[in-house]
Residue frames as qw, qx, qy, qz and C-alpha x, y, z in Angstrom:
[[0.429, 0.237, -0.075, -0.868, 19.54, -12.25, 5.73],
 [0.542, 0.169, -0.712, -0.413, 17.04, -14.56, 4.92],
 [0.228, 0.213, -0.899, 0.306, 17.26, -16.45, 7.81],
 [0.657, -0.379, -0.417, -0.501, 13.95, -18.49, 9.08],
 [0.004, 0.216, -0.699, 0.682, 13.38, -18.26, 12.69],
 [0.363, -0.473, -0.802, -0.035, 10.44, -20.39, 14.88],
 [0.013, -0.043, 0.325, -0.945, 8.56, -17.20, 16.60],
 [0.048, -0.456, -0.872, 0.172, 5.93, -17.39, 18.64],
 [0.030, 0.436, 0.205, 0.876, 3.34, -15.16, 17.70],
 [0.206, -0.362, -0.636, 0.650, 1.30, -13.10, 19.83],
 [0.313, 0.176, -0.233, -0.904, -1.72, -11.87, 19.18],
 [0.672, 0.252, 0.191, -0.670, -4.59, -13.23, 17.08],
 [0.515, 0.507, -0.692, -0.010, -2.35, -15.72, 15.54],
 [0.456, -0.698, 0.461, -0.303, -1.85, -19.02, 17.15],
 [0.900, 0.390, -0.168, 0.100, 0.39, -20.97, 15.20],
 [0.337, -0.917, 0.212, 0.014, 3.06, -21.60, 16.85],
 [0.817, 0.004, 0.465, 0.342, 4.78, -24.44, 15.22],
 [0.663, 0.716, 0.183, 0.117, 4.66, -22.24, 11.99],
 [0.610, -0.231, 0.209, 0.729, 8.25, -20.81, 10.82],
 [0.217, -0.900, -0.177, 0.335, 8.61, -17.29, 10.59],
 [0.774, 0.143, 0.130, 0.602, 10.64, -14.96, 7.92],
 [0.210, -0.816, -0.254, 0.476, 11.15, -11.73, 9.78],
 [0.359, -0.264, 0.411, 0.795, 13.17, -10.32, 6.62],
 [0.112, 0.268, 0.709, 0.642, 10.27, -10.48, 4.41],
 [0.284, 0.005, 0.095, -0.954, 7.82, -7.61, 4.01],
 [0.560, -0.243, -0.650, -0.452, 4.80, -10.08, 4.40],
 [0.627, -0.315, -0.647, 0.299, 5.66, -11.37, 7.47],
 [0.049, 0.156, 0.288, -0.943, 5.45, -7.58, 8.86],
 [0.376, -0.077, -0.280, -0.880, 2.77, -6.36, 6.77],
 [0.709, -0.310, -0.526, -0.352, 0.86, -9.54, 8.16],
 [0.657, -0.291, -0.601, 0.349, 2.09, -9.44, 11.71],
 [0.184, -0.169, -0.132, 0.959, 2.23, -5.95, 12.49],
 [0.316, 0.522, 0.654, -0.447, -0.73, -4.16, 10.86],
 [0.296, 0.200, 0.721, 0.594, -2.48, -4.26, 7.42],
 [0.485, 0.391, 0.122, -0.773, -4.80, -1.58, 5.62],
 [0.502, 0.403, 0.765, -0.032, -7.18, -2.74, 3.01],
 [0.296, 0.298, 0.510, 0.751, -7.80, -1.04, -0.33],
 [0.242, -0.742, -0.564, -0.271, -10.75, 0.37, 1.28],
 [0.495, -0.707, -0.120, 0.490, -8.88, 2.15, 3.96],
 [0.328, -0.082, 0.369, 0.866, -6.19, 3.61, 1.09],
 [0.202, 0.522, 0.696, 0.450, -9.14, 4.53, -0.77],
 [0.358, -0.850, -0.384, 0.039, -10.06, 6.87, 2.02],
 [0.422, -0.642, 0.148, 0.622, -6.91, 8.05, 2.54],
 [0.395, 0.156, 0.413, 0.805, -6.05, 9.13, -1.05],
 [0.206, -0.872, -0.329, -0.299, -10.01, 10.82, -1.27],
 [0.335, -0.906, -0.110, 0.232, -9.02, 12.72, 2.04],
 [0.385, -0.644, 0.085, 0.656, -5.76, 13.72, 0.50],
 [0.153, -0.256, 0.400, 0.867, -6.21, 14.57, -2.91],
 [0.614, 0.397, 0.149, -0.666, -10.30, 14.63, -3.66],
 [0.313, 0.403, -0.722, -0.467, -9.78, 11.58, -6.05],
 [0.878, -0.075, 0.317, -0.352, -12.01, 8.49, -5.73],
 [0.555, -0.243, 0.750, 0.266, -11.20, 5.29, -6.75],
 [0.497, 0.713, 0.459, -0.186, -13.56, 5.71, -9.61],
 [0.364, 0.928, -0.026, -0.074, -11.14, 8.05, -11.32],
 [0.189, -0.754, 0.571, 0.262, -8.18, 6.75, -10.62],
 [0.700, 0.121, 0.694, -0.116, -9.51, 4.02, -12.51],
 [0.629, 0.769, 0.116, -0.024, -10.02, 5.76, -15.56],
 [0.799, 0.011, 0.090, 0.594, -7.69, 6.30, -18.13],
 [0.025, -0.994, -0.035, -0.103, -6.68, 9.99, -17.22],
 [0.889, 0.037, -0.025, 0.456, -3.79, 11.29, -17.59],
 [0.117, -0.885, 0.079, -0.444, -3.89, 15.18, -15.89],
 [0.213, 0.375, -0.675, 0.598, -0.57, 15.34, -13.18],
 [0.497, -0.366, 0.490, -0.616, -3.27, 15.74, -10.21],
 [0.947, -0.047, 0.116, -0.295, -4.92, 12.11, -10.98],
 [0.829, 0.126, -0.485, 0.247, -1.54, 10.08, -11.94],
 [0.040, 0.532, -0.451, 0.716, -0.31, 11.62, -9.04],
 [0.728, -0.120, 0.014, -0.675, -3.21, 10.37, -7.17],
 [0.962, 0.100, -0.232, -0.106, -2.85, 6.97, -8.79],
 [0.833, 0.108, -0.508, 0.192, 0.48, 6.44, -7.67],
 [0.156, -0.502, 0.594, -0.609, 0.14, 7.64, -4.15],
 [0.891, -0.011, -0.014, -0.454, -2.44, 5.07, -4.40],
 [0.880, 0.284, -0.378, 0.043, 0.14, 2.13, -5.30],
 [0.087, 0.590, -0.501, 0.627, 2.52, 3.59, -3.23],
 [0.515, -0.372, 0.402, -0.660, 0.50, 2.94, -0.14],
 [0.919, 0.112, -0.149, -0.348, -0.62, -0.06, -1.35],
 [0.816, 0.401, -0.373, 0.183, 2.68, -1.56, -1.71],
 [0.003, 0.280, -0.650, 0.706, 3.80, -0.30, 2.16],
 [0.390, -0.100, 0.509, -0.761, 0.70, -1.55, 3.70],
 [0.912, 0.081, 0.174, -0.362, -0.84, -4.35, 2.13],
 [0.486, -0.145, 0.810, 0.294, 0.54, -8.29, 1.08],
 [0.732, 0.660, 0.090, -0.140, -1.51, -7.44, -2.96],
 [0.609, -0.075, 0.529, 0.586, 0.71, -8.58, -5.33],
 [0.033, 0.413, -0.049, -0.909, 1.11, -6.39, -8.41],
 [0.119, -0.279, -0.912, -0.277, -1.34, -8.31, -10.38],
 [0.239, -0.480, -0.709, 0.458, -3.75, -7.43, -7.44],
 [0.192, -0.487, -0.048, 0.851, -2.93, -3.85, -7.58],
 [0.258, 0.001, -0.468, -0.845, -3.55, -3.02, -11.16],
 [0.003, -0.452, -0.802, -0.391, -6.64, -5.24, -11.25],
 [0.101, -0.639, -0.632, 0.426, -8.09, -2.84, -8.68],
 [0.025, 0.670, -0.081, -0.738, -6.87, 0.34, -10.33],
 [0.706, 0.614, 0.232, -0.267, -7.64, -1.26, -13.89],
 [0.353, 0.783, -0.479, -0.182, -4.33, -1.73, -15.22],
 [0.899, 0.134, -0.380, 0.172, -1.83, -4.14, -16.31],
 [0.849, -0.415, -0.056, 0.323, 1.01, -5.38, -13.57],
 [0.594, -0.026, 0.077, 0.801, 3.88, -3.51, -15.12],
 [0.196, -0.768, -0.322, -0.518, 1.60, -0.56, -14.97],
 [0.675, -0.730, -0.060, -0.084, 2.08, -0.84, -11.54],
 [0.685, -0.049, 0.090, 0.721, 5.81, -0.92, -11.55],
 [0.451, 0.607, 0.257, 0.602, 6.22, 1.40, -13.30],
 [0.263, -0.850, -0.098, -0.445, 4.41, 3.91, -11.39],
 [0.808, -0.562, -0.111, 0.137, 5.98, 2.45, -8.09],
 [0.719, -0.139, 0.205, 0.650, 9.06, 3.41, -9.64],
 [0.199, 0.883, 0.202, 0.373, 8.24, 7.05, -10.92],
 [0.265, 0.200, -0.189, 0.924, 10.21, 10.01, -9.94],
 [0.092, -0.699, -0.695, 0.139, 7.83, 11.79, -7.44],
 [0.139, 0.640, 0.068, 0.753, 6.75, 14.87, -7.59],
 [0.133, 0.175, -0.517, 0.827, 6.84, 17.54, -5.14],
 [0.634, -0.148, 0.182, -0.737, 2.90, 17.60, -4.89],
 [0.858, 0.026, -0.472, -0.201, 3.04, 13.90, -4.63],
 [0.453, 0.147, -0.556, 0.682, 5.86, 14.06, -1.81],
 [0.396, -0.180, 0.371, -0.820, 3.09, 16.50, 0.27],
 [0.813, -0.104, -0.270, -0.505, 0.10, 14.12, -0.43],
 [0.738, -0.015, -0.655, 0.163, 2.54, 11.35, 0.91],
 [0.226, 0.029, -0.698, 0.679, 3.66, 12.77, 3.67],
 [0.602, -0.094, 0.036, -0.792, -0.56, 14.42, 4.65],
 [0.830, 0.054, -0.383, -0.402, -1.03, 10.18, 4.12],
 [0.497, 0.075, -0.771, 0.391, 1.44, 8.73, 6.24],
 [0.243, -0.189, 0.440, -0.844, 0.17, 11.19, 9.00],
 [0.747, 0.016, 0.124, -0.653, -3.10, 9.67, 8.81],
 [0.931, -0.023, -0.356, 0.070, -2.32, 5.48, 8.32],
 [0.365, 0.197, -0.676, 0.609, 0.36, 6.06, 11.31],
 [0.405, -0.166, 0.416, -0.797, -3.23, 7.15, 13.16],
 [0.892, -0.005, -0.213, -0.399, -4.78, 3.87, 11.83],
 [0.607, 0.254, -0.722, 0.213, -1.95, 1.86, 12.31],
 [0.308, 0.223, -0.729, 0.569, -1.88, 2.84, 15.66],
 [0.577, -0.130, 0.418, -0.690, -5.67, 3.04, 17.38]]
């Protein structure tokens, strides 16, 4: 585990000298295919009517933290933001973002994910 391999990339990449650490969720998330905050943004709105605008605020009704951390969620499978990154967009502090990443989900958070994967497994893949 761990283990740094020389892999040519293929693609839009064409470093080829560069060394490669297929263990590490960057080296997918940047070799395989990234969304943008702007893309999540779209995908939370289409699955739970929330904008970024509000998840921004400090509300604290089930449907909008819910919201917020399908939001992080996604974030944290699909983009290299760090959790710094994360909160600054969603207005909070870093361990904010933990936190949430680490919540118990709920069942109406567990539909919204799965209504969200459906739809970034159709971005990922056109």
């Amino acid at each position: 585990m761990g283990e740094v391999v020389k892999f040519p990339n293929i693609g839009i990449h064409s470093d080829y000298n560069k060394h490669y650490n297929p263990s590490s969720n960057a080296y997918w998330k940047e070799y395989c295919c990234e969304l943008d905050a702007k893309q999540i943004e779209r995908i939370v709105f289409a699955v739970s009517g929330y904008s970024l605008s509000d998840l921004r605020k400090h509300n604290r009704k089930k449907n909008i933290v819910d919201a917020r951390q399908l939001f992080v969620m996604l974030c944290v499978q699909h983009t290299t933001y760090s959790y710094p990154t994360i909160g600054s967009i969603l207005n909070r502090d870093h361990t904010s973002i933990m936190s949430v990443e680490k919540r118990k989900q709920s069942e109406r958070l567990k539909a919204m994910l799965s209504d969200a994967q459906k739809i970034t497994r159709y971005l990922i893949t056109t």
